[in-house]
N, C-alpha and C positions, 0 to 999 in steps of 0.2 A: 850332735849334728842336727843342722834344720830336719827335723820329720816331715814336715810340710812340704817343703822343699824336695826331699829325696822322696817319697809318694809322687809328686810332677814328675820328676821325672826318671821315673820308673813307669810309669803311666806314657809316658812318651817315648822312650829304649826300650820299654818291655825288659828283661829281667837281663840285661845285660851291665855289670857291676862298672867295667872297666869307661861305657861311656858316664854311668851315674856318678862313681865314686872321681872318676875323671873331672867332670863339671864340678863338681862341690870342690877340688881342691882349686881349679882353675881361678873359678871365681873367687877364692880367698874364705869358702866357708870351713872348712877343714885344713887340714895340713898332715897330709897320711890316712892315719885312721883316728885322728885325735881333733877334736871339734875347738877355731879357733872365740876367740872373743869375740869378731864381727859374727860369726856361724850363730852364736849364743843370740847375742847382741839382736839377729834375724829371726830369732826364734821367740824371743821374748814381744819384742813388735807384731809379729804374726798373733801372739797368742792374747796380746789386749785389741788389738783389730776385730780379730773373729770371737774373743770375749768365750763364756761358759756357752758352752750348747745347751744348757738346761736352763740357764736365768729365766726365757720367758715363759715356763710351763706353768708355771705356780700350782693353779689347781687341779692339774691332771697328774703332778708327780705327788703332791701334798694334798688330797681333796677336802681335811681336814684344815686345812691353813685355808684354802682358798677361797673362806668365807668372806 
């Protein structure tokens, strides 16, 4: 399932499953408890959009490299 996605909103129902898990099937990202191809599909785009959260550290994770 989108993680991105169910984090929103959870963030916004507060820990209420029935309206989270509600919305994810509604909108077609799920289908039960079973995550479908567009849900994936959502997931994968989110994940080259927002990219590695470490890419631009260079020298403060590697201070060796970032000569």
């Amino acid at each position: 399932m989108p993680k991105f996605l169910e984090d929103k909103l959870r963030a916004e129902y507060g820990n209420n499953p029935n309206a989270i898990y509600g919305t994810l099937n509604k909108i077609g990202a799920m289908r039960g408890n079973k995550e479908t191809p567009k849900g994936a599909a959502m997931e994968r785009k989110h994940d080259a959009k927002v990219g590695h959260p470490h890419a631009n550290l260079g020298k403060y994770l590697h201070p060796k490299k970032g000569k």
